[in-house]
C-alpha positions in Angstrom: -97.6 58.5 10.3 -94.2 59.8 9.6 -93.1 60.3 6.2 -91.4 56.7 5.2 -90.5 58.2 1.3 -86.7 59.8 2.5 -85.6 56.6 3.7 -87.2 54.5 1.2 -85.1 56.5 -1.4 -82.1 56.1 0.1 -83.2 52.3 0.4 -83.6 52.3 -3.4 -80.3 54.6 -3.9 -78.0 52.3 -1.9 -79.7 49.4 -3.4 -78.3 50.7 -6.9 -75.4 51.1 -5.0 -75.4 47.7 -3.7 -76.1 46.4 -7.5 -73.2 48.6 -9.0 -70.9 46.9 -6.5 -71.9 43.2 -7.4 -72.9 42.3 -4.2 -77.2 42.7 -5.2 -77.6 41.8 -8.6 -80.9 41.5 -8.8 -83.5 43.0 -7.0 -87.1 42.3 -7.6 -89.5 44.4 -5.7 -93.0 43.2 -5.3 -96.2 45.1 -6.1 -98.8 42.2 -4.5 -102.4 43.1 -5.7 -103.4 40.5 -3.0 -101.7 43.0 -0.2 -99.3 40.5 1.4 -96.6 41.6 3.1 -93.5 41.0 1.0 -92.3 44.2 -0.5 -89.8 42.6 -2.8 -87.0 39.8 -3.1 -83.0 40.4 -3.2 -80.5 38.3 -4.2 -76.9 39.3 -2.5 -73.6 37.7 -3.4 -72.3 37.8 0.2 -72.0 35.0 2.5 -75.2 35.1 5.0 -73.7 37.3 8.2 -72.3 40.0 5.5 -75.9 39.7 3.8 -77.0 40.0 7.4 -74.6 43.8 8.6 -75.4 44.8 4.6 -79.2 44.8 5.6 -79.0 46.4 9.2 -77.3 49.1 7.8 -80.6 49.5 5.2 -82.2 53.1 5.9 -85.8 51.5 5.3 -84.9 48.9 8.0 -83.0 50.5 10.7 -86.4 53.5 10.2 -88.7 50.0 11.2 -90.6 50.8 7.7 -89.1 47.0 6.3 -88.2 44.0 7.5 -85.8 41.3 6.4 -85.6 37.5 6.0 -82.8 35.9 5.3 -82.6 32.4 3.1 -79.6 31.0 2.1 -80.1 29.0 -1.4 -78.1 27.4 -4.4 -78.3 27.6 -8.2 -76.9 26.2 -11.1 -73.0 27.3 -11.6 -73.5 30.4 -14.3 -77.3 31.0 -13.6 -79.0 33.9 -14.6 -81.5 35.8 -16.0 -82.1 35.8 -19.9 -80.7 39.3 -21.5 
């Protein structure tokens, strides 16, 4: 198995990256004790095909280590999470 932890930290580092920018704030990645197969959640601000070129540019992805989903959803005007 080839070593997946260089491009997983440059997943992590652009994701700051990504966060700084505004265009991922928030990221929630999953530790399942029940071993399913989603490694965490991401909310982007971008419209669904920049979401999409954002993601296949994603170290983790293009190595085939992650995969990607991509829902497109609503909320509430001014949602967030409580400080």
């Amino acid at each position: 198995m080839p070593d997946v932890y260089p491009a997983i930290w440059e997943h992590a580092r652009r994701n700051f990256s990504l966060h700084v920018d505004g265009l991922l704030p928030i990221v929630c990645p999953i530790r399942d004790e029940n071993e399913s197969q989603v490694a965490g959640i991401s909310i982007f601000t971008t419209a669904m095909e920049e979401t999409k070129k954002i993601l296949e540019e994603d170290p983790a992805i293009k190595a085939g280590i992650l995969l990607y989903e991509i829902y497109s959803t609503k909320t509430f005007p001014g949602s967030c999470l409580p400080k």
